[in-house]
C-alpha positions as CSV (number, residue, x, y, z in Angstrom):
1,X,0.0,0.0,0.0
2,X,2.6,2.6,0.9
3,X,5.5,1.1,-2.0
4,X,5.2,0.1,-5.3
5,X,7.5,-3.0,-4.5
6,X,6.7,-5.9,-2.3
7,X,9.0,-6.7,-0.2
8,X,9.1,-10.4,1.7
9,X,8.7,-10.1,5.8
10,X,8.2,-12.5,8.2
11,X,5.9,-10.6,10.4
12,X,2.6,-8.3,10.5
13,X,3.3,-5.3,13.0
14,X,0.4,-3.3,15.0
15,X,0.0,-0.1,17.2
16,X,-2.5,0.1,20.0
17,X,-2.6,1.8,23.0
18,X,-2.6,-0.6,26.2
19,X,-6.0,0.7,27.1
20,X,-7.8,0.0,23.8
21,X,-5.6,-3.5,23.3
22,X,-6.9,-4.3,27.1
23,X,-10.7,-5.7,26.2
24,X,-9.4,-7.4,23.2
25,X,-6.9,-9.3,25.4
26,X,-9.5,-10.4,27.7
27,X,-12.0,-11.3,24.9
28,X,-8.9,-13.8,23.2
29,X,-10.3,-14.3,20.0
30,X,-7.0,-15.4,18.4
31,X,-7.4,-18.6,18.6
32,X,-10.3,-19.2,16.9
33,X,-8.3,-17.6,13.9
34,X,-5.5,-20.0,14.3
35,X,-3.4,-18.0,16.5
36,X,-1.8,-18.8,19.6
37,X,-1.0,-15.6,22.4
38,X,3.1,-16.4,22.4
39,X,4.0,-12.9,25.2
40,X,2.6,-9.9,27.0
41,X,5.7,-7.8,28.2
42,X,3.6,-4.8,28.9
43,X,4.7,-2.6,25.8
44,X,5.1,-5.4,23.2
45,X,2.7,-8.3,22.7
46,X,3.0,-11.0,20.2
47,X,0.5,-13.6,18.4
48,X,1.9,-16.3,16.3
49,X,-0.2,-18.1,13.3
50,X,0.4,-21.8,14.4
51,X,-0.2,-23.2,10.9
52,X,1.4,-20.0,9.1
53,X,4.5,-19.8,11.4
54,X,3.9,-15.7,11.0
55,X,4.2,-13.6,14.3
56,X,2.3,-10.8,15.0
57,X,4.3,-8.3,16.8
58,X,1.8,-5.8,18.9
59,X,3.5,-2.6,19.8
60,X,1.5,-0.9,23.0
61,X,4.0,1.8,23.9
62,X,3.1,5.2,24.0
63,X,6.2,6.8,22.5
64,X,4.3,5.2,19.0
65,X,1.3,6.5,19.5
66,X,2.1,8.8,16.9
67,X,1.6,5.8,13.9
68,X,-1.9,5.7,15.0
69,X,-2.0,9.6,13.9
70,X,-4.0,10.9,10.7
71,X,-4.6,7.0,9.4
72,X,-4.5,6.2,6.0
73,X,-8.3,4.1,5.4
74,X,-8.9,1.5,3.5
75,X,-12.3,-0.3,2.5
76,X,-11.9,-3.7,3.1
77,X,-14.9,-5.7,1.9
78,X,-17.3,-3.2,3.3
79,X,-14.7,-2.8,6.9
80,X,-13.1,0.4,6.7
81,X,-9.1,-0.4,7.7
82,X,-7.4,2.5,9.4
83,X,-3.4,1.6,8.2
84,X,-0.8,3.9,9.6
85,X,0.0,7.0,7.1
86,X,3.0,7.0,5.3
87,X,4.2,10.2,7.1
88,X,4.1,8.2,10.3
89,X,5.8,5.2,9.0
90,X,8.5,7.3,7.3
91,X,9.5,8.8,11.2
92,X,9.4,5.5,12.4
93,X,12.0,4.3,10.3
94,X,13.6,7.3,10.0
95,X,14.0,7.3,14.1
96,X,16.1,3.9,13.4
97,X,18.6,5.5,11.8
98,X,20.2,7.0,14.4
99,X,23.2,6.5,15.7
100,X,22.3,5.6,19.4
101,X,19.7,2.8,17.4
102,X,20.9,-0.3,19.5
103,X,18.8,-2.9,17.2
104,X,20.0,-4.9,14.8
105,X,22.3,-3.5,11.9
106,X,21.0,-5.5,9.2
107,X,17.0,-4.5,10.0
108,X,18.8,-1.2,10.7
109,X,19.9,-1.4,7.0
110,X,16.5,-2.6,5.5
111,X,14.4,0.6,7.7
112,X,16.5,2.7,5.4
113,X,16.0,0.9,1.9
114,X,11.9,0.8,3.1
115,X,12.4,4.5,4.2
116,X,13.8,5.4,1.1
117,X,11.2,4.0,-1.1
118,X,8.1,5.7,1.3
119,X,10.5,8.8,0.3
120,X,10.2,8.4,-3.6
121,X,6.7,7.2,-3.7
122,X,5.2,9.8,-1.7
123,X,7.9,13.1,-1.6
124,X,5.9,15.3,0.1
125,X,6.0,13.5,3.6
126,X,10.3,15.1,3.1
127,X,9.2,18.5,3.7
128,X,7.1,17.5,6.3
129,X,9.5,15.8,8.1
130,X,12.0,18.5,7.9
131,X,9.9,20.7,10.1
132,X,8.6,18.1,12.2
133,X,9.6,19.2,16.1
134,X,10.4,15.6,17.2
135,X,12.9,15.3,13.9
136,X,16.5,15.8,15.3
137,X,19.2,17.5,13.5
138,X,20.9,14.1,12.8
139,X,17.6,12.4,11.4
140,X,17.3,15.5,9.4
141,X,20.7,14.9,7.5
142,X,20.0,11.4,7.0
143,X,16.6,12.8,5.5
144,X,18.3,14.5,3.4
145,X,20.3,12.1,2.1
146,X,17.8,9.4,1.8
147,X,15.5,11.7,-0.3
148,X,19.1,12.6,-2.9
149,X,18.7,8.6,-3.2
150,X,15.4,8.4,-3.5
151,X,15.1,10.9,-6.2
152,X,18.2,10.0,-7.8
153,X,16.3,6.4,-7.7
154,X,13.1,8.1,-9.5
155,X,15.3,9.4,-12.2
156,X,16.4,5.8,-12.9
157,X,13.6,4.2,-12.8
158,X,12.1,7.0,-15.5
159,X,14.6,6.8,-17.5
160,X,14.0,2.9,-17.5
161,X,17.1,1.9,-15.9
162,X,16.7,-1.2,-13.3
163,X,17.1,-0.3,-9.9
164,X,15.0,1.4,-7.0
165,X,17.6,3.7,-5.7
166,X,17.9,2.1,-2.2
167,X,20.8,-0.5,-0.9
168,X,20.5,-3.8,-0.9
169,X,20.9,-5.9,1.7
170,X,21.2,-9.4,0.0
171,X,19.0,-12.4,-0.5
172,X,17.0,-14.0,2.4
173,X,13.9,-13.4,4.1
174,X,13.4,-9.5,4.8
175,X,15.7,-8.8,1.9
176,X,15.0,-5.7,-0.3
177,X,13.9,-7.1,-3.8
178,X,16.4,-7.5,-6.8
C-alpha cells in the first residue's frame, strides 16, 4: 500500500494503546483464527499463526502512539481499515537511523532501503518531516540524504534503468527485492 514494491517479511506489525488493546486481550479471539497468544511484556505483545509460522508483533507503547495519527483508510470488503500514514511510518524508520539505534544493523539497514522508497513514492512526507519538532538535526541529515537517493532512484527508474535507488541488503527473508 505505501511502496510500489513488495518486499518479503516475516511478520505483521500493530500499534494500540494498552487501554484499547486491554478488552481485546481479555476477549482472546485469536485462537479461533488460528493463532496462539506467544507474550505480553507490557509494551510489546506478540500472536503467532500456528499453521502459518507468522508472528504478530503488537507494539502498545506510547512513544508510538504517533503511527496511530492521521490514518491512511482502507475499505476492506465493506470494513473500513485504518493503516498507519506513510508520514508516520516514514518517522518510524527514520527514528532507526540514528546512531544511538541499538537494534540490529542489518533490519537497521533494511528501515532505510523501506524508508527510502516511502520517500520516492510519496515526496511530500520530506518536507514535512524536515519541520517536524520531534525530527533531530541528525535524522534530518539522513533525510536528506535518503530523499538525494530516492530521487536520484526516481530518475532511474524514469529513465527505465533497473534499480529502485535504495541499498541492498542481500538475499533472504526480509531482503530488499532485486
Amino acid at each position: 500500500m505505501q511502496a510500489d514494491e513488495v518486499r518479503s517479511t516475516g511478520d505483521v506489525d500493530v500499534v494500540s494503546l494498552r487501554t484499547a488493546f486491554k478488552p481485546l486481550k481479555d476477549a482472546a479471539p485469536w485462537a479461533r483464527y488460528g493463532f496462539e497468544f506467544v507474550f505480553d511484556r507490557r509494551r510489546y505483545v506478540k500472536l503467532r499463526h500456528v499453521e502459518g509460522q507468522v508472528d504478530v508483533d503488537i507494539n502498545l507503547a506510547t512513544r508510538v502512539a504517533r503511527l496511530l495519527s492521521e490514518p491512511t483508510t482502507v475499505d476492506l470488503r465493506d470494513l473500513a481499515v485504518p493503516f498507519t500514514s506513510p508520514a508516520a511510518i516514514a518517522f518510524a524508520k527514520l527514528r532507526t537511523q540514528r546512531q544511538d539505534w541499538t537494534h540490529d544493523p542489518a533490519r537497521r539497514l533494511q528501515d532505510r532501503a523501506d524508508l527510502i522508497r516511502l520517500v520516492r513514492n510519496h515526496p511530500q512526507i520530506v518536507e514535512r518531516m524536515r519541520h517536524d519538532e520531534g525530527v533531530t538535526d541528525e535524522m534530518r541529515s539522513v533525510l536528506a540524504d535518503v530523499a538525494r537517493v530516492a530521487a536520484a532512484g526516481a530518475r532511474r527508474r524514469g529513465s527505465g534503468e533497473r534499480g529502485s535507488g535504495a541499498p541492498q541488503t542481500g538475499s533472504g527473508e526480509g531482503s530488499a527485492p532485486p
